[in-house]
FIKOLZA-1660 file (N, C-alpha, C; in steps of 0.1 Angstrom, whole numbers, plus 5000, padded with zeros to 4 digits):
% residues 247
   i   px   py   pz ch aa at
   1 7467 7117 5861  A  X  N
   1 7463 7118 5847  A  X CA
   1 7449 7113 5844  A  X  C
   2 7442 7124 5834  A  X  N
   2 7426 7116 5837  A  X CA
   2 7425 7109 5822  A  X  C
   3 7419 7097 5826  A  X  N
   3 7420 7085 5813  A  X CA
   3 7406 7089 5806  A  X  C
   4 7407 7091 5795  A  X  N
   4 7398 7089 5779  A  X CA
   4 7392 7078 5783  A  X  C
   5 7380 7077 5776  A  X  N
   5 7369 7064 5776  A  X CA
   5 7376 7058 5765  A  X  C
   6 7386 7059 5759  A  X  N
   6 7393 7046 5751  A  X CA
   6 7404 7042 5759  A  X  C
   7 7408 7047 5771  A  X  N
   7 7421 7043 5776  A  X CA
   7 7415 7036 5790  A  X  C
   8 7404 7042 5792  A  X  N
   8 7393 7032 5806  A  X CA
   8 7390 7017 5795  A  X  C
   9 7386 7019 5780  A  X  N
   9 7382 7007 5772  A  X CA
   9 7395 6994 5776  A  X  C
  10 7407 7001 5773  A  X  N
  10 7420 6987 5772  A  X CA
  10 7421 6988 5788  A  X  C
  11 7416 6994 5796  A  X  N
  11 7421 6986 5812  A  X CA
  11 7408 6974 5814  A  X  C
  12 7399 6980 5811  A  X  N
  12 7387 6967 5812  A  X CA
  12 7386 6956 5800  A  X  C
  13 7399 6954 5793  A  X  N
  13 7401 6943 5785  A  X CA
  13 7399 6932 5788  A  X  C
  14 7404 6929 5802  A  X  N
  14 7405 6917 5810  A  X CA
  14 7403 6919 5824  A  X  C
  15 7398 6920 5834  A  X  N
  15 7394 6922 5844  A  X CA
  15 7398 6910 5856  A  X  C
  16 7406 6903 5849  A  X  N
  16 7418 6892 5856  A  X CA
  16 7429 6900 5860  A  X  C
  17 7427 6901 5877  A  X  N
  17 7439 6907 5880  A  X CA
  17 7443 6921 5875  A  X  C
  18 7433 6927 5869  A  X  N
  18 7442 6942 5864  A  X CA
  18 7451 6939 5857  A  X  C
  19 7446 6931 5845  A  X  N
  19 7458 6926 5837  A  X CA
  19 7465 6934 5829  A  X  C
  20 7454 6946 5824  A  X  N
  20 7460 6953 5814  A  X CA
  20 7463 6970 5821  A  X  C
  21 7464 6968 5835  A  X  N
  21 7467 6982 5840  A  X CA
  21 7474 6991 5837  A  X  C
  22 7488 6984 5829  A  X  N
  22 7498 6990 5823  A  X CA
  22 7501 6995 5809  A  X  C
  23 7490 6990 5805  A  X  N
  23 7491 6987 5787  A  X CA
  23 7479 7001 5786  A  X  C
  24 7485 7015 5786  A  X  N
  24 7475 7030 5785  A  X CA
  24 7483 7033 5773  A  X  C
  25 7477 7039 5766  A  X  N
  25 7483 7045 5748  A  X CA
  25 7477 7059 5757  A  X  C
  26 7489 7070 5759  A  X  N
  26 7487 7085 5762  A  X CA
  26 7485 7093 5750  A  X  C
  27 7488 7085 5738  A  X  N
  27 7483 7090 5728  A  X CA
  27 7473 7083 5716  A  X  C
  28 7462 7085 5718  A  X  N
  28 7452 7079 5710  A  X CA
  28 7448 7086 5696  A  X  C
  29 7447 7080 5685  A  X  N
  29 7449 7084 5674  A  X CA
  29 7432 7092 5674  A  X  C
  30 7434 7102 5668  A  X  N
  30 7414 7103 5667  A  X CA
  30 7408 7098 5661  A  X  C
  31 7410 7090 5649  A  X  N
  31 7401 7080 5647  A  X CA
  31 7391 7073 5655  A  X  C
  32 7399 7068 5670  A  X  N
  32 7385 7062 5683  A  X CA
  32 7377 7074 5685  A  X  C
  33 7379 7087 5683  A  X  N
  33 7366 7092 5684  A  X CA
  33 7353 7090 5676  A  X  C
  34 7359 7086 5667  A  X  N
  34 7349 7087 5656  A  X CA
  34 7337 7074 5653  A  X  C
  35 7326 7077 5650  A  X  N
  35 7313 7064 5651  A  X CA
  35 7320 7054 5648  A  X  C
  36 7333 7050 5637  A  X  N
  36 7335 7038 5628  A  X CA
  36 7341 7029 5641  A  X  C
  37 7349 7036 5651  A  X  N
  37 7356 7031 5658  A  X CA
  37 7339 7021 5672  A  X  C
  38 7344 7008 5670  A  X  N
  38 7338 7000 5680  A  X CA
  38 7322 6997 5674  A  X  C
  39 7323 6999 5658  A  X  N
  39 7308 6995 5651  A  X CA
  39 7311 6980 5647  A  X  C
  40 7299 6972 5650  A  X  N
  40 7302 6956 5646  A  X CA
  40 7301 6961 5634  A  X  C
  41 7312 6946 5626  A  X  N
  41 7315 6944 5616  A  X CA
  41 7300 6940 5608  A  X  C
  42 7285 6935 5615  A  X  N
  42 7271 6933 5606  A  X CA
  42 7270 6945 5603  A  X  C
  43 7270 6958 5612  A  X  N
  43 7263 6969 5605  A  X CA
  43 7274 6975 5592  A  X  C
  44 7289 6974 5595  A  X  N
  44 7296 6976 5585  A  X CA
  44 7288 6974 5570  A  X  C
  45 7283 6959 5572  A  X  N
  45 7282 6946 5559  A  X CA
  45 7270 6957 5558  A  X  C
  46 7263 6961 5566  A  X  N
  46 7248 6961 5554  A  X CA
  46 7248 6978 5553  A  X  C
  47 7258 6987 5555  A  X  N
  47 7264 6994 5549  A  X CA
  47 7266 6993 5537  A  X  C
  48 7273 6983 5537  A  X  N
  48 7278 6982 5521  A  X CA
  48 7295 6987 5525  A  X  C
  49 7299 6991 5538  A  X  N
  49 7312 6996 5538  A  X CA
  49 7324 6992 5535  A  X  C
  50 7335 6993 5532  A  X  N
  50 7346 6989 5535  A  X CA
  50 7345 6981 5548  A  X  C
  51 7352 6967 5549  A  X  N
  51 7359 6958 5555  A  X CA
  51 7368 6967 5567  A  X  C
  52 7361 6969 5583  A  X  N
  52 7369 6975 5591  A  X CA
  52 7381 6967 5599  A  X  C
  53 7394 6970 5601  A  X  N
  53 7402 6964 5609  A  X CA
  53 7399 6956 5619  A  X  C
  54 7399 6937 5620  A  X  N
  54 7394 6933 5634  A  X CA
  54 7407 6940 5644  A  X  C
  55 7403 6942 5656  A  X  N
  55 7409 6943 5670  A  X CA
  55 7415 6926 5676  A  X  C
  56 7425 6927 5681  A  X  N
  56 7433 6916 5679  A  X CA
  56 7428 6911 5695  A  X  C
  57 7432 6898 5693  A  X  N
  57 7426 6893 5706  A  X CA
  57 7432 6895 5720  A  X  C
  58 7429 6898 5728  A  X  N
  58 7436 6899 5742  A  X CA
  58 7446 6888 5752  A  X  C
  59 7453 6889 5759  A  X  N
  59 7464 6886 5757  A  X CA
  59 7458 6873 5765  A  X  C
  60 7447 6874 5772  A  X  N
  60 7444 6864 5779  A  X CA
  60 7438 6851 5768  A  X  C
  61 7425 6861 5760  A  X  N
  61 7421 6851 5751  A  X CA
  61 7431 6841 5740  A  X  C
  62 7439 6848 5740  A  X  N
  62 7450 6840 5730  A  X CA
  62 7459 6831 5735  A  X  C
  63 7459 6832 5753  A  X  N
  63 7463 6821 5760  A  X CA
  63 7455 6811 5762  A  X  C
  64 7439 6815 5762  A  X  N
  64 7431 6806 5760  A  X CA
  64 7431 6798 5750  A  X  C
  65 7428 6804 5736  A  X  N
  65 7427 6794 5730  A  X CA
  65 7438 6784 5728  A  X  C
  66 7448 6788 5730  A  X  N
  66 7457 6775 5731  A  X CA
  66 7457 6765 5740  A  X  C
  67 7451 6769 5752  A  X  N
  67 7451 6756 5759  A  X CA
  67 7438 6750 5760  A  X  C
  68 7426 6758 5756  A  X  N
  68 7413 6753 5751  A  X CA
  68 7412 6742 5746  A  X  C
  69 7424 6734 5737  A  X  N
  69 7420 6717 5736  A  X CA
  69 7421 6709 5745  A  X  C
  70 7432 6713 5754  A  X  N
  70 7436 6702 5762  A  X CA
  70 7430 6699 5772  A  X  C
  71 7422 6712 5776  A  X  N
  71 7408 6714 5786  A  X CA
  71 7402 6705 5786  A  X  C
  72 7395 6710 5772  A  X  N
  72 7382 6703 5765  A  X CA
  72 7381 6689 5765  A  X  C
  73 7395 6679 5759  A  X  N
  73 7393 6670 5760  A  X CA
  73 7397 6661 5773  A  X  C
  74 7400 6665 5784  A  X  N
  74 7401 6663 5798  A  X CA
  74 7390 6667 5806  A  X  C
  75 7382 6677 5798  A  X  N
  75 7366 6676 5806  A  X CA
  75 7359 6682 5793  A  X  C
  76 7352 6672 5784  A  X  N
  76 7349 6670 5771  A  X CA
  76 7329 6676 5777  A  X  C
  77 7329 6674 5790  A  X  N
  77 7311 6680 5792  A  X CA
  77 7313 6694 5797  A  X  C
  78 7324 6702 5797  A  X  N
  78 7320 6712 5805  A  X CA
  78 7316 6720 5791  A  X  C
  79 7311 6732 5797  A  X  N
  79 7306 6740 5788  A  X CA
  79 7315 6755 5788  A  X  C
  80 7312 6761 5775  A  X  N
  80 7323 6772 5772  A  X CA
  80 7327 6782 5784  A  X  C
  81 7319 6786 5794  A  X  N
  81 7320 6794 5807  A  X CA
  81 7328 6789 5819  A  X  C
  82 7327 6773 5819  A  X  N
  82 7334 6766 5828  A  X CA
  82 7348 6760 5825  A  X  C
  83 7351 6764 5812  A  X  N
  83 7367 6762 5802  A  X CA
  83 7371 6776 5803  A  X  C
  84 7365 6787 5804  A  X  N
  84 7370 6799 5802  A  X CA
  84 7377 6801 5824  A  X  C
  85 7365 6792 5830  A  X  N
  85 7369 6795 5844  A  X CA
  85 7381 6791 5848  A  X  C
  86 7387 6776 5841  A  X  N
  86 7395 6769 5846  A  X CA
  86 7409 6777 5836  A  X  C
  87 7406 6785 5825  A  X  N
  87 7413 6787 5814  A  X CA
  87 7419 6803 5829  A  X  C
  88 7412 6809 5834  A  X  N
  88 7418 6820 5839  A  X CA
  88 7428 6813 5852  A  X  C
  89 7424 6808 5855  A  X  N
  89 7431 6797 5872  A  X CA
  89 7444 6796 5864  A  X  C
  90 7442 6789 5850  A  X  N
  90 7458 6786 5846  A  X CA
  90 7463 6798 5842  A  X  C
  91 7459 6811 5836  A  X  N
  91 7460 6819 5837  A  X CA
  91 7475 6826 5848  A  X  C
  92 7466 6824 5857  A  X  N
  92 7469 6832 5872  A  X CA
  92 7481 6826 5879  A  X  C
  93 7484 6812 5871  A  X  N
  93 7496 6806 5872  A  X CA
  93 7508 6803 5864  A  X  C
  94 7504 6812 5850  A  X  N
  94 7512 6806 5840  A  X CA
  94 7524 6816 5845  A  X  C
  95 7539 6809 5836  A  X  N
  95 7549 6813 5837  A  X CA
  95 7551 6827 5832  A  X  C
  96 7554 6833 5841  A  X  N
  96 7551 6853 5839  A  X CA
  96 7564 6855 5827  A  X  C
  97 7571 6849 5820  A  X  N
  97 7580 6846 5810  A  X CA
  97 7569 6849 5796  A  X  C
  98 7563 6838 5795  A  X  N
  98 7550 6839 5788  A  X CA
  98 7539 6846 5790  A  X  C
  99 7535 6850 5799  A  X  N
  99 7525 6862 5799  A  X CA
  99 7535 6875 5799  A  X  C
 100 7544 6880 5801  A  X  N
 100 7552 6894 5793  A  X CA
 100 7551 6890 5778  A  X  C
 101 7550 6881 5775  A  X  N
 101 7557 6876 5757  A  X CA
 101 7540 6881 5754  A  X  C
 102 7531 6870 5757  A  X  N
 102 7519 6878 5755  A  X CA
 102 7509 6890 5757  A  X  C
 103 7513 6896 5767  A  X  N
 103 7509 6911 5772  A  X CA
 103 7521 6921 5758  A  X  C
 104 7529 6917 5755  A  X  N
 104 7540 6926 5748  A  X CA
 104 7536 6925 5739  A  X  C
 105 7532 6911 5731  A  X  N
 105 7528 6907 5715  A  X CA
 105 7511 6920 5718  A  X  C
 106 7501 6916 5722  A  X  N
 106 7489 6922 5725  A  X CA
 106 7495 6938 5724  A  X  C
 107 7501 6945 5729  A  X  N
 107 7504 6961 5732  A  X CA
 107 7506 6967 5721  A  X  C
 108 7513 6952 5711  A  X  N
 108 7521 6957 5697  A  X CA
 108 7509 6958 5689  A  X  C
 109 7502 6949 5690  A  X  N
 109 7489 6946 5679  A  X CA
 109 7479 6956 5676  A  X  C
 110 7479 6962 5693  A  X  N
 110 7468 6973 5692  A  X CA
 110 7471 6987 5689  A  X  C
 111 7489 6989 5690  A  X  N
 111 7490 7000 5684  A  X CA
 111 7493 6998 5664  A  X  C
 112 7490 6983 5663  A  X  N
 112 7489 6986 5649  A  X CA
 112 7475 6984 5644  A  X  C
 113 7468 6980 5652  A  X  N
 113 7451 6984 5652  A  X CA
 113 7447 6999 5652  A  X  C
 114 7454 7005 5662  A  X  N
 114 7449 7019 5655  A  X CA
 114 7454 7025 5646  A  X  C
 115 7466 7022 5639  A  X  N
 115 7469 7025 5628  A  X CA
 115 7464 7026 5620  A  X  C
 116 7458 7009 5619  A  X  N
 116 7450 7007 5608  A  X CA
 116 7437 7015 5607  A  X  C
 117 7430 7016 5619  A  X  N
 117 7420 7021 5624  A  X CA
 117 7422 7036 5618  A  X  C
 118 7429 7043 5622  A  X  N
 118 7431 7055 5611  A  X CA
 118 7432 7060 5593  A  X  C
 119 7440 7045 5594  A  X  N
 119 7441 7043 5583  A  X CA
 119 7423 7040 5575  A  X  C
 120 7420 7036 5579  A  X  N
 120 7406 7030 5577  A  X CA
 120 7395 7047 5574  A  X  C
 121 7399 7052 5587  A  X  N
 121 7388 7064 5586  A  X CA
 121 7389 7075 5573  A  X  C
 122 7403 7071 5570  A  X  N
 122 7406 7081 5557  A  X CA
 122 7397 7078 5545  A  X  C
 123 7392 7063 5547  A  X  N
 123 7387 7056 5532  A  X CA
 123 7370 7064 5533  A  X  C
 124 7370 7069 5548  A  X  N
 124 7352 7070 5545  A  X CA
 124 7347 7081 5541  A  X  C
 125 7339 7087 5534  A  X  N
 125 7332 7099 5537  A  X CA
 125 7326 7108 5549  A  X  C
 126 7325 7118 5549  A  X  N
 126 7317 7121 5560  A  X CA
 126 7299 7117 5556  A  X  C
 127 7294 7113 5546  A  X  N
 127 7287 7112 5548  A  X CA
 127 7283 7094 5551  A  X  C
 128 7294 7086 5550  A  X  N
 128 7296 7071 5553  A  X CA
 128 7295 7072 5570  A  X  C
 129 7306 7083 5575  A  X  N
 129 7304 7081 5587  A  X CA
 129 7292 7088 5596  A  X  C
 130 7286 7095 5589  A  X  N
 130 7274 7103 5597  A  X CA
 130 7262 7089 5594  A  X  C
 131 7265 7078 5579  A  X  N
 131 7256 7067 5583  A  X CA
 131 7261 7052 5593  A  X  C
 132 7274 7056 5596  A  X  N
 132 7279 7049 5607  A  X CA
 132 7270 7048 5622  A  X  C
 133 7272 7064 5623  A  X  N
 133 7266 7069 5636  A  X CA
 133 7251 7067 5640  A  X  C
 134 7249 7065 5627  A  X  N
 134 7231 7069 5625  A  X CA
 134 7227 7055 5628  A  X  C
 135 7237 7042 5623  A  X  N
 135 7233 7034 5625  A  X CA
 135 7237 7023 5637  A  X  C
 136 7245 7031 5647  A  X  N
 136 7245 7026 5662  A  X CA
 136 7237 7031 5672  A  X  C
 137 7231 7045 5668  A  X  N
 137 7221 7053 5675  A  X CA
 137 7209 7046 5677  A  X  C
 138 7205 7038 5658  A  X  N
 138 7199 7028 5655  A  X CA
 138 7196 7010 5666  A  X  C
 139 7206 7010 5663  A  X  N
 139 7209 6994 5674  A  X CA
 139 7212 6998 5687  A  X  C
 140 7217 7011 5694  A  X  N
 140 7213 7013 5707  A  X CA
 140 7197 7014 5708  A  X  C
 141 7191 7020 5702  A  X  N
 141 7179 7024 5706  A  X CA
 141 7169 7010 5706  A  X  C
 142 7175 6999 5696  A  X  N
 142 7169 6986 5697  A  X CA
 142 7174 6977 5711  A  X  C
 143 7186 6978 5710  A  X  N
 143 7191 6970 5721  A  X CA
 143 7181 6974 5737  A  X  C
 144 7182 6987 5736  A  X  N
 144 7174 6997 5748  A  X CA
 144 7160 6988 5748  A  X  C
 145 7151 6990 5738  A  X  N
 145 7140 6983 5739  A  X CA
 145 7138 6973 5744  A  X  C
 146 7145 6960 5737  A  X  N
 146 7148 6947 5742  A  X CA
 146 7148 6947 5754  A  X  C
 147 7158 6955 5758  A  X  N
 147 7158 6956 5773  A  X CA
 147 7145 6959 5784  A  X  C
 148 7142 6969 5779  A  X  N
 148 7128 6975 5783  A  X CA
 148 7119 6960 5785  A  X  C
 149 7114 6955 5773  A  X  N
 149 7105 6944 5774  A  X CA
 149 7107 6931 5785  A  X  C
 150 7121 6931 5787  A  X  N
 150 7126 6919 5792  A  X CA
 150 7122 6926 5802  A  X  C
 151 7128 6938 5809  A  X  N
 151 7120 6942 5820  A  X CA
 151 7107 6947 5827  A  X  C
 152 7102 6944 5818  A  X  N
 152 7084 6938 5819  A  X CA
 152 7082 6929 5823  A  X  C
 153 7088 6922 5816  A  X  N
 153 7084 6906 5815  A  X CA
 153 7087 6898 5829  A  X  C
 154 7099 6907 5836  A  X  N
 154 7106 6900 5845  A  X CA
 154 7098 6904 5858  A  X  C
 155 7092 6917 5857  A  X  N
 155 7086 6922 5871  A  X CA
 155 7072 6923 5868  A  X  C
 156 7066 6912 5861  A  X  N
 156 7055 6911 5858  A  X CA
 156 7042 6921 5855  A  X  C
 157 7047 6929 5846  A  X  N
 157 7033 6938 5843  A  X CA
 157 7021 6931 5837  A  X  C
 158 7010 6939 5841  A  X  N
 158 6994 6930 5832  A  X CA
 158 6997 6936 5820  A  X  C
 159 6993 6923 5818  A  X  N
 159 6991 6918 5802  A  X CA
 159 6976 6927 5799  A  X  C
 160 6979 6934 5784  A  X  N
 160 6971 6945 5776  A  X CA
 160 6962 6927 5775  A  X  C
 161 6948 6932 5777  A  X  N
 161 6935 6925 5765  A  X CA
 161 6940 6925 5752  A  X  C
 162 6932 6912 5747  A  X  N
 162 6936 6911 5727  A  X CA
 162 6925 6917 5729  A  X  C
 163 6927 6924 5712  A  X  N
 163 6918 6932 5711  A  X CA
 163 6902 6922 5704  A  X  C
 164 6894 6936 5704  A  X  N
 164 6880 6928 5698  A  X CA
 164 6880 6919 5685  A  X  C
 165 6882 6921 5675  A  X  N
 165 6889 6910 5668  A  X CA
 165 6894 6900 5670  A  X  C
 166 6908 6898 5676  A  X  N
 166 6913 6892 5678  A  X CA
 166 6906 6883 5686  A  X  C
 167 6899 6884 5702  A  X  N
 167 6889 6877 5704  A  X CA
 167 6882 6869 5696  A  X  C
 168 6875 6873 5688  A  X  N
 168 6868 6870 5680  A  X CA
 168 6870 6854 5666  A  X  C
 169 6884 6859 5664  A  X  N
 169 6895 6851 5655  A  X CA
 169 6899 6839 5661  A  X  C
 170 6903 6843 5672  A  X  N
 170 6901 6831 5684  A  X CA
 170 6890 6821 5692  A  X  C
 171 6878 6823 5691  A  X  N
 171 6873 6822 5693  A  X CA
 171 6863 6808 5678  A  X  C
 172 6868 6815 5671  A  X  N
 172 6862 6808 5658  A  X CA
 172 6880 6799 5652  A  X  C
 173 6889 6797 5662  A  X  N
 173 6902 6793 5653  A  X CA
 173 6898 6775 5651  A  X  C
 174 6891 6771 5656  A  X  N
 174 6886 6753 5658  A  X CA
 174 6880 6751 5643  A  X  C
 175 6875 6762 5637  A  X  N
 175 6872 6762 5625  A  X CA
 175 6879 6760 5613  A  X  C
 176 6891 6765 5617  A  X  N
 176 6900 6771 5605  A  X CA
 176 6901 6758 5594  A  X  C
 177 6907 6746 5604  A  X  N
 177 6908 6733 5596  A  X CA
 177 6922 6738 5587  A  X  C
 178 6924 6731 5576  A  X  N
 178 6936 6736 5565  A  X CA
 178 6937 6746 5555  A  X  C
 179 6929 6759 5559  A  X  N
 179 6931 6771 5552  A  X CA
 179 6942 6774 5558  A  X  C
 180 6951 6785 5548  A  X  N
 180 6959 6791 5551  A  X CA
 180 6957 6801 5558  A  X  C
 181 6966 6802 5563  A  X  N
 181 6968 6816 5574  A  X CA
 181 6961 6825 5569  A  X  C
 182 6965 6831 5559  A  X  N
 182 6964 6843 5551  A  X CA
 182 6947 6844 5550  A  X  C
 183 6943 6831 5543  A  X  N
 183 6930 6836 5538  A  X CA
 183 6923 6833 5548  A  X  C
 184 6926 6826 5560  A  X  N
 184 6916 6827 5569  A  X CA
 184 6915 6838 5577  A  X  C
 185 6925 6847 5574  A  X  N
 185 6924 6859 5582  A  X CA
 185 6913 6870 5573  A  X  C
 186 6917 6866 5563  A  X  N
 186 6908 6873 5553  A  X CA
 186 6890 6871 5553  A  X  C
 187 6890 6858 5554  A  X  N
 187 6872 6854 5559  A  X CA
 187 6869 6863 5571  A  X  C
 188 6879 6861 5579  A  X  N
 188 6871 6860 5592  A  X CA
 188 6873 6878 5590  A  X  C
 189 6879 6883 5583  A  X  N
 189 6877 6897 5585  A  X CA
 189 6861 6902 5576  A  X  C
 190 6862 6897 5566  A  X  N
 190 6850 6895 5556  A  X CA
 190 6838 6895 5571  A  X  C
 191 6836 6884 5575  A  X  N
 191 6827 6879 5580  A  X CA
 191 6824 6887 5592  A  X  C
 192 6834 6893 5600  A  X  N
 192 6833 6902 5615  A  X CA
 192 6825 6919 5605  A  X  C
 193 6826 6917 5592  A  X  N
 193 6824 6932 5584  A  X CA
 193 6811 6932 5587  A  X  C
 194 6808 6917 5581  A  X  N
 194 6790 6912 5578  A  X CA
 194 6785 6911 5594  A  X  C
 195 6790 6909 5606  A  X  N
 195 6788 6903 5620  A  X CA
 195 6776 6918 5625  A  X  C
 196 6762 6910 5633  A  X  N
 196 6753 6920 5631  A  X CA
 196 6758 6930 5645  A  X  C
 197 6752 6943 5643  A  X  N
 197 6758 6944 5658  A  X CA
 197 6752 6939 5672  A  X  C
 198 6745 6931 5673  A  X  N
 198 6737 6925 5679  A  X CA
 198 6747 6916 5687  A  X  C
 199 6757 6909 5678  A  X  N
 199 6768 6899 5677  A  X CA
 199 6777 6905 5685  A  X  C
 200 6785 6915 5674  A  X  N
 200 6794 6925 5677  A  X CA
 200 6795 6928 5695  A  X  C
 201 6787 6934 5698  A  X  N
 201 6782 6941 5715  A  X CA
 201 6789 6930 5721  A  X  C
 202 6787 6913 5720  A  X  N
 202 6789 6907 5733  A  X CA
 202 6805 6907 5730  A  X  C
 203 6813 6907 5717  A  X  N
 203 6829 6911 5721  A  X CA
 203 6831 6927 5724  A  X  C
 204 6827 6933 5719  A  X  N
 204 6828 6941 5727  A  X CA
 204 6827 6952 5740  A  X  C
 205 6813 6945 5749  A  X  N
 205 6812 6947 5756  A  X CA
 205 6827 6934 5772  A  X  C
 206 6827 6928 5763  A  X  N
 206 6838 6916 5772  A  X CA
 206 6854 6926 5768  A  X  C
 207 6855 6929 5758  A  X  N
 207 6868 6937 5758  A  X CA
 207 6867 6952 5764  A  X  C
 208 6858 6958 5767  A  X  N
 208 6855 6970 5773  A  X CA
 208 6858 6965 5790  A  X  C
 209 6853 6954 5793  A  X  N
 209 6853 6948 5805  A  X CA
 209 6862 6944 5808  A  X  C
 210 6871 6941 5802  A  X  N
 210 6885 6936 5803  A  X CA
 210 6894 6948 5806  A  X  C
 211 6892 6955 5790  A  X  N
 211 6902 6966 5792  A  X CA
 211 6901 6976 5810  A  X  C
 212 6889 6976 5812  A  X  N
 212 6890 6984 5826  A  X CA
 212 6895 6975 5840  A  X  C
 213 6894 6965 5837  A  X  N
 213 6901 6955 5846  A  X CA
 213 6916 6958 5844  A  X  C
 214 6924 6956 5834  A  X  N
 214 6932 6958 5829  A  X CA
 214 6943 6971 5834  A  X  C
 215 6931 6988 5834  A  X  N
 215 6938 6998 5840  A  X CA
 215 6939 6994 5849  A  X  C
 216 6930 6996 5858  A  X  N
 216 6928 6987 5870  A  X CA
 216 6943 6981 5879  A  X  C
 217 6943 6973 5875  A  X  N
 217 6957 6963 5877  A  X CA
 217 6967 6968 5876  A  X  C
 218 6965 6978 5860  A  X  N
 218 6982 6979 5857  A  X CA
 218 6986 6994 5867  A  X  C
 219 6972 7004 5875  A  X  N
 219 6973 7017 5880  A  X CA
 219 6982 7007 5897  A  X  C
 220 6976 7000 5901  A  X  N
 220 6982 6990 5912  A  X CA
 220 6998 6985 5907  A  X  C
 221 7003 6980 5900  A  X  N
 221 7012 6973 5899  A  X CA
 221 7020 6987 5895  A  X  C
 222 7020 6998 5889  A  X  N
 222 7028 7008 5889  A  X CA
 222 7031 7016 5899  A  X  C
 223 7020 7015 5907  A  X  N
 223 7020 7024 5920  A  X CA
 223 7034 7014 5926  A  X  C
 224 7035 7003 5928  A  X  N
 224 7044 6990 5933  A  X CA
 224 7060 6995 5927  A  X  C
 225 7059 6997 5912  A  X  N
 225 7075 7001 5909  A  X CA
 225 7075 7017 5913  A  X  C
 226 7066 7025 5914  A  X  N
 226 7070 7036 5920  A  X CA
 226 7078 7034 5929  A  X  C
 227 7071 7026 5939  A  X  N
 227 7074 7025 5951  A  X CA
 227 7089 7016 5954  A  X  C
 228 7090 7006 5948  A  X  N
 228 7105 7001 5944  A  X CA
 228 7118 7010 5937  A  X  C
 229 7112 7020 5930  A  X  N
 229 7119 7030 5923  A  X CA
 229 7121 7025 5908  A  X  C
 230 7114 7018 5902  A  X  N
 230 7113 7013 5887  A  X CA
 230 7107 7021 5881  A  X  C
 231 7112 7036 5884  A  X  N
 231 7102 7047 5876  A  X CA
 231 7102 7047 5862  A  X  C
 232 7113 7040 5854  A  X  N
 232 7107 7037 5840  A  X CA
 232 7103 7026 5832  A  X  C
 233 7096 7017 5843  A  X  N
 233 7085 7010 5839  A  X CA
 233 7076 7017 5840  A  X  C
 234 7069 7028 5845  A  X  N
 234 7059 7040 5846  A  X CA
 234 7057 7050 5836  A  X  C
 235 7045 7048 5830  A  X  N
 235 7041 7060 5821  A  X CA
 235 7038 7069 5826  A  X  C
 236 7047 7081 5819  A  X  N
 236 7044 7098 5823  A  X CA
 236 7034 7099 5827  A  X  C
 237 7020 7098 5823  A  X  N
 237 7006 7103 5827  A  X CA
 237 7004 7103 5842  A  X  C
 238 7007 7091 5848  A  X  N
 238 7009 7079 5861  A  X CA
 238 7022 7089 5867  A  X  C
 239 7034 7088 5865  A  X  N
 239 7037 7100 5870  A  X CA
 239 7037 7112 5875  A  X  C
 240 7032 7119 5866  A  X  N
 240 7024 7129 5867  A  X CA
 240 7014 7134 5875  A  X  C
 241 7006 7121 5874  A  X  N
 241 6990 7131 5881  A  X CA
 241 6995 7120 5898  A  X  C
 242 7006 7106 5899  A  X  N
 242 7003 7100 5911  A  X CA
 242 7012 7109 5924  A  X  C
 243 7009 7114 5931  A  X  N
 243 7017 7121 5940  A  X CA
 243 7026 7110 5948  A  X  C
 244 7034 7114 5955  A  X  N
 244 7045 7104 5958  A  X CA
 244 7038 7099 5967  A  X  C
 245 7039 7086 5971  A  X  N
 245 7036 7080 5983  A  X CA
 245 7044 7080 6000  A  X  C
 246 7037 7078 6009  A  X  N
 246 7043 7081 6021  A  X CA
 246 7049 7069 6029  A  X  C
 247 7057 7067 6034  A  X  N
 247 7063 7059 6043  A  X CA
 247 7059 7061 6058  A  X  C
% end
């Protein structure tokens, strides 16, 4: 039988043991197809939407948190990852009496989560849920970035030149003393207006010189994730015109 991406969702609940290998709903209400199903409850709020059904906790977490005091204050320095490690060990030992009572309570909860969850989708519009959609396409496409930059940051790409201004702004910041932000940004723009070009030339001849150092570096360091296979850390252009390299 081939499993739905909501029926692969409840086997990777818990990944202790294949805990929930057995707990498959053959019939999923269509509501989970729909954007509202698996949208955090922030983007709900700034919706403005109705209050969605929480998803109840898993059968593991709710054995956790019960024994989470007794942990804690028998090792009062560990930290939440090293409570949750020792929390699965007891787990893996508790009396299978009480894990059926809690695997059974859990099976019950989720088929009244999608109930609700249906119940839920009746209240929306289609045009509520086409701004559901719009707004996880939203927070994917942020989360994607994030990601992007972290992986910059991690495989060290060159750093772009500040630009000619900015130079400039920096260069004169020993000055500022206790002007505000604001208005000193404002002088020094005033002032780079009035700056002769005589002045001007030696930042921008140093950022001209920079910036080509800059390609420079970054045509080297890309050729490197080609060559690692980090082809999207690589701009198309670089793509494009770099033919593949030889082994």
């Amino acid at each position: 039988m081939a499993l739905t991406f909501f029926q692969m969702k409840i086997l990777r609940l818990n990944p202790i043991n294949n805990l929930y290998r057995n707990v498959i709903f053959t019939n999923f209400p269509s509501v989970l197809c729909h954007p509202s199903c698996g949208i955090k409850h922030s983007i709900i709020d700034k919706l403005g939407l109705p209050p969605k059904p929480k998803k109840p906790p898993t059968a593991f977490l709710k054995f956790l948190k019960q024994i989470r005091p007794s942990i804690v204050q028998e090792n009062p320095k560990l930290k939440a990852a090293d409570v949750a490690k020792i929390g699965s060990k007891k787990w893996e030992t508790i009396d299978p009496k009480l894990k059926t009572e809690l695997e059974a309570e859990f099976k019950q909860q989720m088929k009244e989560f999608f109930s609700a969850m249906q119940k839920y989708e009746t209240q929306l519009s289609p045009k509520q849920l086409n701004d559901i959609k719009e707004a996880k396409l939203h927070e994917a496409e942020l989360k994607q970035r994030k990601l992007h930059k972290q992986k910059i940051k991690t495989l060290n790409r060159p750093k772009r030149p500040a630009p000619t201004f900015l130079k400039y702004m920096q260069e004169r910041q020993s000055e500022r003393g206790d002007i505000p932000v604001l208005e000193w940004q404002k002088k020094l723009g005033r002032d780079w207006e009035n700056l002769s070009p005589e002045k001007k030339q030696k930042y921008e001849e140093q950022a001209k010189k920079e910036s080509e150092q800059y390609f420079k570096d970054l045509k080297v360091w890309e050729q490197k994730m080609i060559d690692l296979g980090h082809l999207d850390m690589v701009r198309t252009e670089s793509l494009l015109s770099k033919p593949p390299s030889k082994k």
